[in-house]
C-alpha positions in Angstrom: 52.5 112.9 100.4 52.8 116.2 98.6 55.9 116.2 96.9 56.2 119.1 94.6 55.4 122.6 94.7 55.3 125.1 91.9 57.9 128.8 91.4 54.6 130.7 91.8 53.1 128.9 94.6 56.5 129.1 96.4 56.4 133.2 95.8 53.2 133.0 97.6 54.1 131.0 100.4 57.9 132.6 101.3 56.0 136.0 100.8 53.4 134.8 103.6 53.2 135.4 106.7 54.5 131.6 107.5 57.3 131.1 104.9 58.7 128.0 104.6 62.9 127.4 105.3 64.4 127.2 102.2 67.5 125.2 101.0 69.6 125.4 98.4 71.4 122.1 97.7 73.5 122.8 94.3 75.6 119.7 94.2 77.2 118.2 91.5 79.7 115.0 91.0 82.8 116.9 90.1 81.8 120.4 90.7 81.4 123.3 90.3 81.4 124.4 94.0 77.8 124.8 94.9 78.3 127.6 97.3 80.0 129.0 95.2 77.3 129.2 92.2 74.5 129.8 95.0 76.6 133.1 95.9 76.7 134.0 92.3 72.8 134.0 92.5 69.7 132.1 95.0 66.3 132.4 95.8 65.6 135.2 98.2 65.6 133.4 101.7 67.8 130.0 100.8 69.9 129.1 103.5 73.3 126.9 101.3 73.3 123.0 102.5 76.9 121.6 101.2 75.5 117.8 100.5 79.3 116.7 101.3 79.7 117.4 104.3 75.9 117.9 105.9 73.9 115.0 103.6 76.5 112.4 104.3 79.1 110.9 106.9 82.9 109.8 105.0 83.8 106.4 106.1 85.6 103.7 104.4 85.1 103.1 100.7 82.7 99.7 101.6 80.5 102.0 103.3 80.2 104.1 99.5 81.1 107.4 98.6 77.7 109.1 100.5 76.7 107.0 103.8 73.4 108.8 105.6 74.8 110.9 108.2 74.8 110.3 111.6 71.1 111.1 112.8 72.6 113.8 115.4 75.1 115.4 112.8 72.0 115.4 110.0 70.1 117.0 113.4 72.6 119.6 114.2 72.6 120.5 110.4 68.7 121.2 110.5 69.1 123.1 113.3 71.5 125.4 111.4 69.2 125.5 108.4 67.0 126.8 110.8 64.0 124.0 111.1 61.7 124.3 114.0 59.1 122.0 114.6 55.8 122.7 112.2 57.8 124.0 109.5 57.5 123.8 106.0 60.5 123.2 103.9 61.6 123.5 100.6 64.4 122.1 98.4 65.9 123.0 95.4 69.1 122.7 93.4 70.0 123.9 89.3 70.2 120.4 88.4 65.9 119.2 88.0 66.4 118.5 91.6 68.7 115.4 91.4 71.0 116.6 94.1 68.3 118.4 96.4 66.1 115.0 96.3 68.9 113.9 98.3 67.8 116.6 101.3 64.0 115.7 100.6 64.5 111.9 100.9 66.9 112.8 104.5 64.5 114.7 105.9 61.0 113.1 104.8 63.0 110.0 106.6 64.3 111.9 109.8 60.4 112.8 110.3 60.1 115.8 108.8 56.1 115.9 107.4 56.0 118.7 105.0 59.0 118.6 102.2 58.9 120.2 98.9 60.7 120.0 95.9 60.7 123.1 93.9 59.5 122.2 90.5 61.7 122.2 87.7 64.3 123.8 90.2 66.2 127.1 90.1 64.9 127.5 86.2 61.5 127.3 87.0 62.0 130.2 89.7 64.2 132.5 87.1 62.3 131.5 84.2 58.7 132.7 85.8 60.4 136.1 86.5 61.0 135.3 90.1 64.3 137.5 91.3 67.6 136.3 93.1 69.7 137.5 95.6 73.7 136.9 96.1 72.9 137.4 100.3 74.2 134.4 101.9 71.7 134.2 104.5 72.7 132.6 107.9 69.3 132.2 109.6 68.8 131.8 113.2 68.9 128.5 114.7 65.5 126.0 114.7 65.0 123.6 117.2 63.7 120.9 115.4 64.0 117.1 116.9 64.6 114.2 114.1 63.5 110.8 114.8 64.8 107.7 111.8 62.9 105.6 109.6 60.1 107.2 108.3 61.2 106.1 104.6 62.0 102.6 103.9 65.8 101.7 103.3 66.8 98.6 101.5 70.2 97.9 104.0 73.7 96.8 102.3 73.5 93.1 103.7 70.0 92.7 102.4 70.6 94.0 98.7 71.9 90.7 97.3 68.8 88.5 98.6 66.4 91.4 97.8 63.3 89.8 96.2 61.9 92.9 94.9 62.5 95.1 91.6 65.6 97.3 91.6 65.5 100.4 89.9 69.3 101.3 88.7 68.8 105.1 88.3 72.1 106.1 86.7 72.7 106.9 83.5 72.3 103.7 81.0 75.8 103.7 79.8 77.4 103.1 83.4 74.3 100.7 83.9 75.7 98.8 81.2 79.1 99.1 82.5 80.4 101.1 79.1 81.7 103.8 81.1 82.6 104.3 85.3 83.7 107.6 85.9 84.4 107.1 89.8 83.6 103.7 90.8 86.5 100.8 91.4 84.1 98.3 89.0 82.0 99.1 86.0 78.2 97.6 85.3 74.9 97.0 87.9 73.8 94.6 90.3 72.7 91.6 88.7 68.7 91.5 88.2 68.6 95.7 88.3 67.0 97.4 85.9 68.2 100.4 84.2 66.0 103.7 84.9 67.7 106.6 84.7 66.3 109.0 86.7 66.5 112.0 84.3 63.7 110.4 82.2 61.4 111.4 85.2 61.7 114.8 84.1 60.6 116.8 80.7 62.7 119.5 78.9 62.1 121.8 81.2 63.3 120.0 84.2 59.8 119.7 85.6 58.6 116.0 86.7 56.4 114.5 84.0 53.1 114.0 84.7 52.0 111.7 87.2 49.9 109.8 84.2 53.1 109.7 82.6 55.4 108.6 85.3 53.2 105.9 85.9 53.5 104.7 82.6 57.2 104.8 83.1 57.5 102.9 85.9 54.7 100.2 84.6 56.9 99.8 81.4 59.9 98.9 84.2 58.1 96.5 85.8 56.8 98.1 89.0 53.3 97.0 90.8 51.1 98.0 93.4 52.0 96.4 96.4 54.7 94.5 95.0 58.5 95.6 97.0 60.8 98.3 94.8 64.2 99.7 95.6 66.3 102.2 93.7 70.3 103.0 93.8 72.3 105.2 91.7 76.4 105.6 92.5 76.0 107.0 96.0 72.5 107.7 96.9 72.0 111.0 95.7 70.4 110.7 92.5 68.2 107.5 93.6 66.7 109.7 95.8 64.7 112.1 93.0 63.9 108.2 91.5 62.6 107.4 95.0 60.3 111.2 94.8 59.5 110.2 91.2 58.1 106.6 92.2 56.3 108.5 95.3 54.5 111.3 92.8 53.8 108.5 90.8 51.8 106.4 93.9 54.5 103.8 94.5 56.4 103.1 98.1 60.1 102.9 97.5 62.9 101.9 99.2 66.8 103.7 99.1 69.6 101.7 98.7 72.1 104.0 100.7 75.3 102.4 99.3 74.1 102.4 96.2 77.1 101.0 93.4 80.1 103.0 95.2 79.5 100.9 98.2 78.5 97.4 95.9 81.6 97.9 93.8 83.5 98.0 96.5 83.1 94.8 98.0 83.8 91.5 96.5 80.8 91.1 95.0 78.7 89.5 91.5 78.6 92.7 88.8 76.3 92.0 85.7 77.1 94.5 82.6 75.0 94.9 79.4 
């Protein structure tokens, strides 16, 4: 699975005769307003996704702050991104991609075959002298059908018996239950192990090196062939660990819920 494409390689392809649909997914846990930053400024061609309300469903707190949408809602949504069948897409956010991984995981699991992430995001684009727009670009509708499970998911009611690794991929001091900014508890489920999922990236915000990110994830204990799971606080940011792992030759499941839902059942919490 190609995961990544590069600013200059997506110039090429958007000024093609095939472009692919392009989405801008700025997102970010207590703001700013993402359309409101991608009005300020996008990639020519970016059609706005707002992760609240098209990457998730709201339910009750014990389904967690970000449940997958409703396959027909997440459907509907492509649609008005545009997405036909056969099309390529591309995701990007401002943020090294740890909001838009959230689109790339949805649709790489509603079927979708081709699904970039834009290398080092929006700086990699300005940065190799690429220009932006402030058009907010409605495009017409696509026609594409979704189908589930194309992507593994660890379900709620399995995580606690889970028998493989679990990747933690928020930041190490809400891992260790020093701080929890939104969440009802503070610390990780017992026998996860902290990976943050901004150490995937360099300085720049590109992914490190696949020779690299394999070192990474060998240090953390993962395998060939051997069952690995990521969460984060609501599924958003394990999603860029889950693209990480996949760049890096690994099979990952998502655990949807991720801590927002675990915290908020009566559950075992391990800090440290």
């Amino acid at each position: 699975m190609n995961v990544l494409i590069s600013a200059d390689d997506l110039a090429t392809a958007l000024a093609s005769g095939e472009p692919p649909v392009l989405l801008d997914v700025r997102w970010q846990l207590g703001g700013p307003p993402g359309h409101e930053s991608y009005l300020e400024g996008h990639i020519p061609g970016a059609v706005y996704v707002d992760l609240d309300t098209e990457l998730a469903r709201h339910g009750e707190p014990t389904d967690g702050r970000h449940p997958l949408p409703d396959l027909a809602d997440l459907q509907a949504a492509a649609r008005r991104w545009g997405i036909s069948e056969g099309d390529s897409v591309v995701v990007y956010d401002a943020v090294g991609n740890t909001s838009a991984a959230r689109a790339w995981w949805l649709l790489r699991w509603a079927g979708v075959a081709d699904v970039r992430l834009l290398d080092g995001a929006l700086d990699a684009w300005t940065s190799a002298g690429h220009p932006l727009t402030t058009t907010d670009v409605v495009p017409d509708p696509g026609t594409i059908t979704l189908t589930p499970g194309h992507l593994p998911v660890l379900p709620f009611e399995h995580v606690e018996a889970y028998e493989g690794l679990l990747l933690d991929a928020r930041a190490a001091e809400r891992y260790r239950g020093e701080v929890e900014p939104v969440d009802p508890k503070a610390g990780h489920i017992p026998g996860a192990v902290s990976a943050p999922t901004t150490d995937n990236l360099a300085a720049d915000g590109r992914f490190l090196p696949v020779k690299e990110l394999r070192a990474r994830f060998d240090a953390l204990g993962v395998r060939p062939g051997s069952p690995v799971a990521a969460y984060c606080g609501s599924g958003v940011t394990a999603a860029h660990e889950i693209a990480a792992l996949t760049i890096a030759g690994y099979d990952a499941a998502l655990f949807p819920g991720s801590w927002s839902q675990w915290s908020n059942h009566d559950l075992p919490v391990a800090t440290g």
